[in-house]
C-alpha positions as CSV (number, residue, x, y, z in Angstrom):
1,X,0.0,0.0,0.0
2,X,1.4,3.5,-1.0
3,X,1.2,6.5,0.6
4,X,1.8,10.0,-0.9
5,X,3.3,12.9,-0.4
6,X,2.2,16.8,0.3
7,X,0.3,17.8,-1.6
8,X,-0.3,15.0,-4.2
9,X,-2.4,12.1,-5.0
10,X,-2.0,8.5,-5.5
11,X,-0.7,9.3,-8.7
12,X,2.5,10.1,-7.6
13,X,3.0,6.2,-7.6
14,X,2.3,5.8,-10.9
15,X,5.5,4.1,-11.9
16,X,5.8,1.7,-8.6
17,X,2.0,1.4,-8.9
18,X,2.8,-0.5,-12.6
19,X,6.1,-2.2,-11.5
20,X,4.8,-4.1,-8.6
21,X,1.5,-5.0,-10.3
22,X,3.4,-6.7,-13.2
23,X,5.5,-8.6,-10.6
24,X,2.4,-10.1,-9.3
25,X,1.5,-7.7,-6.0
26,X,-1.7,-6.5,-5.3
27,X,-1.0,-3.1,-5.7
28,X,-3.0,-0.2,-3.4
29,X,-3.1,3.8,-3.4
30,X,-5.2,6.2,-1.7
31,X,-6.0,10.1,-2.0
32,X,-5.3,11.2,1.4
33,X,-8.1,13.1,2.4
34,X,-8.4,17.0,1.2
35,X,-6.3,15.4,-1.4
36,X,-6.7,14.5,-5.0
37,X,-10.2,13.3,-5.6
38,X,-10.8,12.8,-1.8
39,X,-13.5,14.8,-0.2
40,X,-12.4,18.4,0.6
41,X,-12.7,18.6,4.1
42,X,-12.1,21.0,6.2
43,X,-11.3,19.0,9.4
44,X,-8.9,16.2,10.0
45,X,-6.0,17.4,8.4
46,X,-3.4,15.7,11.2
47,X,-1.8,12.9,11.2
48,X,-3.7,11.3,13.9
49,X,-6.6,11.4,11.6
50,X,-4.5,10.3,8.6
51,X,-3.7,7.3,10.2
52,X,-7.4,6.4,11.4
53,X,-7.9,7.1,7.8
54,X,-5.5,4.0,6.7
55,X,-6.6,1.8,9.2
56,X,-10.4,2.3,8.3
57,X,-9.2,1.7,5.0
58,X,-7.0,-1.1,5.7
59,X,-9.7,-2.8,8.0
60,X,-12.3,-2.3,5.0
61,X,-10.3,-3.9,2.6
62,X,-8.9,-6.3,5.3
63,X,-5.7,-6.4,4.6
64,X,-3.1,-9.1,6.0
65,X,0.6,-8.8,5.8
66,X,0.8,-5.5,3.8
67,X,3.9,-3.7,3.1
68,X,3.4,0.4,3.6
69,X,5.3,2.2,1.8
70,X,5.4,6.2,2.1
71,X,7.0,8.7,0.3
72,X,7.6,12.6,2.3
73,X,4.3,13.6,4.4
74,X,3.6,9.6,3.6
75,X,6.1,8.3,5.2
76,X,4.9,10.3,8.5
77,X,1.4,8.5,7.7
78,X,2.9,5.0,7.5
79,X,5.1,5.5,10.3
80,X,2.1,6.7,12.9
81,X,0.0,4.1,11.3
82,X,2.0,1.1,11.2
83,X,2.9,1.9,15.4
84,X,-0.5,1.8,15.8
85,X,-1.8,-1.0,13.7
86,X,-3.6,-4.0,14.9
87,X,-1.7,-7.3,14.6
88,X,-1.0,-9.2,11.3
89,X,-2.2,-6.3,9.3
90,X,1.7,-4.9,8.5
91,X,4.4,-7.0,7.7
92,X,6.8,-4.8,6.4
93,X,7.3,-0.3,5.9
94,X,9.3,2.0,3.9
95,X,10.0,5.2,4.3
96,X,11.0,7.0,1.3
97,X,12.0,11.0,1.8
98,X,10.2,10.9,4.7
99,X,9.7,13.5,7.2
100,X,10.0,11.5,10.7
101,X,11.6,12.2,13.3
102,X,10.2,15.7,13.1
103,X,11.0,18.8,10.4
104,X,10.9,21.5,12.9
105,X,13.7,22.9,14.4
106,X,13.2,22.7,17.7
107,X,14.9,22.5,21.3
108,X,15.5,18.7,21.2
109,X,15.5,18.8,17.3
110,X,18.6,21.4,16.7
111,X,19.5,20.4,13.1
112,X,15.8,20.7,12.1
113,X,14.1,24.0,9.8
114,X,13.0,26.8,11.0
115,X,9.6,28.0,11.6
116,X,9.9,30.7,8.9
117,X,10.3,27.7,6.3
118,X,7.1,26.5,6.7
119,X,5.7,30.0,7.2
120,X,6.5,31.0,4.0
121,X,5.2,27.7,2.7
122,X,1.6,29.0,4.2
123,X,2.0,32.5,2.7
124,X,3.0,31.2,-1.1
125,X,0.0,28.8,-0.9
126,X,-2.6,31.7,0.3
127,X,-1.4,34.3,-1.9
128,X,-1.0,31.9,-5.6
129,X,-1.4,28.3,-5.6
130,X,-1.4,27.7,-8.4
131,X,2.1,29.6,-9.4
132,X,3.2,27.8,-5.8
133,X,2.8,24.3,-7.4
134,X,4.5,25.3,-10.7
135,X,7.5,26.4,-8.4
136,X,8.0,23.5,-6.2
137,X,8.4,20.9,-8.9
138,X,10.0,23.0,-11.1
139,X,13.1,23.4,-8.5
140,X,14.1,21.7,-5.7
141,X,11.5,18.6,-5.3
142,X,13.3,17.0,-8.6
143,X,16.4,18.7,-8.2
144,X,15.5,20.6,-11.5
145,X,17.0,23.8,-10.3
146,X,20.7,21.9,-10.0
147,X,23.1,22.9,-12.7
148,X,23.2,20.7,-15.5
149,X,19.8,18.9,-14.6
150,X,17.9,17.7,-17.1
151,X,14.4,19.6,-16.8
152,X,11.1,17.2,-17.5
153,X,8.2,19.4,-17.9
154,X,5.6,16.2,-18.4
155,X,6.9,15.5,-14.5
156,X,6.1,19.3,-13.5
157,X,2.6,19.9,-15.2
158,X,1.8,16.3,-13.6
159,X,2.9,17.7,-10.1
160,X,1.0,20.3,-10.6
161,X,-2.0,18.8,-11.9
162,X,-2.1,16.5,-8.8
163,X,-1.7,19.3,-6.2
164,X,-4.4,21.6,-7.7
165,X,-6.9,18.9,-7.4
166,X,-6.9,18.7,-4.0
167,X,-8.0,21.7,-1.4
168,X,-6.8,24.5,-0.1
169,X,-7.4,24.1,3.1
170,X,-6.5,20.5,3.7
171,X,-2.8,21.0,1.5
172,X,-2.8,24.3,4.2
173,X,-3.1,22.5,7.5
174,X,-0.9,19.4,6.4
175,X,2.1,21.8,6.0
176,X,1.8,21.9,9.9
177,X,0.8,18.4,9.8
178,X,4.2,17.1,8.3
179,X,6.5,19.9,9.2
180,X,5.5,19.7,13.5
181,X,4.4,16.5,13.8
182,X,7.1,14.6,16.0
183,X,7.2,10.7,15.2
184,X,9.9,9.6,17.3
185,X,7.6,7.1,19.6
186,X,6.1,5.9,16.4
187,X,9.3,5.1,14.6
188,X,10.4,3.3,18.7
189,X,6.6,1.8,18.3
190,X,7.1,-0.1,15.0
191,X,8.4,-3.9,15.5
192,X,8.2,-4.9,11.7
193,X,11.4,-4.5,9.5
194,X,11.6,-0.8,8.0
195,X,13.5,0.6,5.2
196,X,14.6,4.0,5.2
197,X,15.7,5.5,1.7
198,X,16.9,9.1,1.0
199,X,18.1,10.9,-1.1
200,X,21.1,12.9,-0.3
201,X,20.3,16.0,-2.4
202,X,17.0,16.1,-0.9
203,X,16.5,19.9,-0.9
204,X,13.1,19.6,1.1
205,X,13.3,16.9,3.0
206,X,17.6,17.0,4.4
207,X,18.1,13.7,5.3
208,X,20.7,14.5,7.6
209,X,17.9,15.4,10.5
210,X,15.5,12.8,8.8
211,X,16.6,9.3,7.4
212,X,20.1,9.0,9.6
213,X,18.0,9.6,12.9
214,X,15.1,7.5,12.0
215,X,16.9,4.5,11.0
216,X,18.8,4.7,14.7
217,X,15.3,5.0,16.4
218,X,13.6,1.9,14.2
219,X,14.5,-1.3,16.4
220,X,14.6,-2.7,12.8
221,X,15.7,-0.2,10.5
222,X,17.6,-0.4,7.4
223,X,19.2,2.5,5.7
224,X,20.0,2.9,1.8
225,X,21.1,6.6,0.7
226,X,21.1,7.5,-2.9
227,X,24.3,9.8,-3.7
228,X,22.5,12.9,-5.6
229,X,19.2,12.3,-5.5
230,X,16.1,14.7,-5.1
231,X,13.6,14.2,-3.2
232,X,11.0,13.1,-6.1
233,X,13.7,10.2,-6.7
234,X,11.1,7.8,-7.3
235,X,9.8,9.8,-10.4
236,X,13.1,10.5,-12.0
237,X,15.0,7.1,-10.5
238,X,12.7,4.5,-10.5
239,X,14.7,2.1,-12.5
240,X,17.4,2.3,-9.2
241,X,14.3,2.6,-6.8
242,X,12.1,0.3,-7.7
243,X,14.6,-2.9,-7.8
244,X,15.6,-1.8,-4.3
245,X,12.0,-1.4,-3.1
246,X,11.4,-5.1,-4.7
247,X,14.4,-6.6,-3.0
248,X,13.6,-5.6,0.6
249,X,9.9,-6.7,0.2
250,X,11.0,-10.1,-1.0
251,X,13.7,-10.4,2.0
């Protein structure tokens, strides 16, 4: 089961979604809610409510064994669900970019970002949207603003396509949602083997105060950085991803 990132749909798993259906999985992706062509609602936007989202879903579905995999604000999602989950329904998570332990700089959390990042995430957002989510995927979430990159504007219009179908105020609240949320009982919580991939030119997610203190609060965590990639690296990399991602769920 995938899980996306802010402020996208299922979509975003497009090329995993085909991979992993054509080696035989049963393959499962949800608009988070506010998101995509979830209801718009104005409430619920934390990640306590996220996860009672999955496991209503997951408990609907009755799903045994599943592997959750999540990609940025996902991989907050998986990692409070799966601490949470009722026995025998995860076998396995991934976190992929992922925000745990916690974004914010704070006190206990020195190497994190500042409050004015994610301010100024609020203001673009309120004052032009739609420009917002043009210049997001058109720099740092694929790298695209690193000299020599090779620009894909199919990748950007689809970015953007996904984040303006989902609402304001749901893709508003979840920027406090994945940027103060602090995971670090959920990642203690989660007894099932975890893989924790990063890129290391992740410009929005660093995954210096992310993946490599995550994987040391995991009782079983195992850590795979990618040298230079962005933090959309399973849209520009998955031919290195997507063997990786098969590997550990065979294991």
């Amino acid at each position: 089961m995938f899980h996306h990132g802010w402020p996208l749909t299922a979509d975003e798993w497009d090329s995993q979604m085909l991979y992993f259906l054509h080696k035989g999985y049963r393959v499962i992706a949800h608009d988070r809610r506010g998101h995509g062509r979830s209801t718009q609602t104005a409430t619920g936007n934390d990640m306590d409510t996220y996860a009672a989202d999955v496991a209503a879903l997951t408990d609907h579905l009755n799903l045994k064994n599943a592997i959750h995999i999540g990609h940025s604000t996902g991989g907050g999602e998986v990692a409070r669900y799966v601490a949470r989950a009722k026995a025998g329904r995860v076998a396995k998570a991934v976190l992929i970019g992922a925000v745990p332990p916690i974004m914010l700089k704070t006190a206990k959390n020195p190497g994190g970002l500042p409050m004015d990042v994610f301010d100024g995430f609020r203001t673009a957002l309120a004052a032009n949207r739609a420009q917002f989510f043009l210049d997001i995927p058109s720099g740092p979430f694929y790298g695209f603003n690193r000299p020599g990159a090779k620009v894909d504007q199919g990748v950007i219009w689809n970015w953007w396509r996904q984040g303006m179908m989902g609402g304001t105020k749901a893709h508003y609240d979840c920027i406090k949602a994945f940027s103060e949320t602090d995971f670090t009982e959920d990642l203690k919580a989660i007894t099932v083997p975890t893989l924790v991939m990063h890129g290391d030119d992740d410009q929005v997610v660093p995954y210096t105060d992310s993946a490599l203190l995550s994987v040391k609060l995991l009782p079983h965590g195992t850590l795979k950085i990618y040298n230079g990639f962005s933090h959309g690296m399973c849209t520009t990399h998955p031919d290195v991803i997507n063997p990786d991602l098969l590997e550990f769920c065979m294991s």
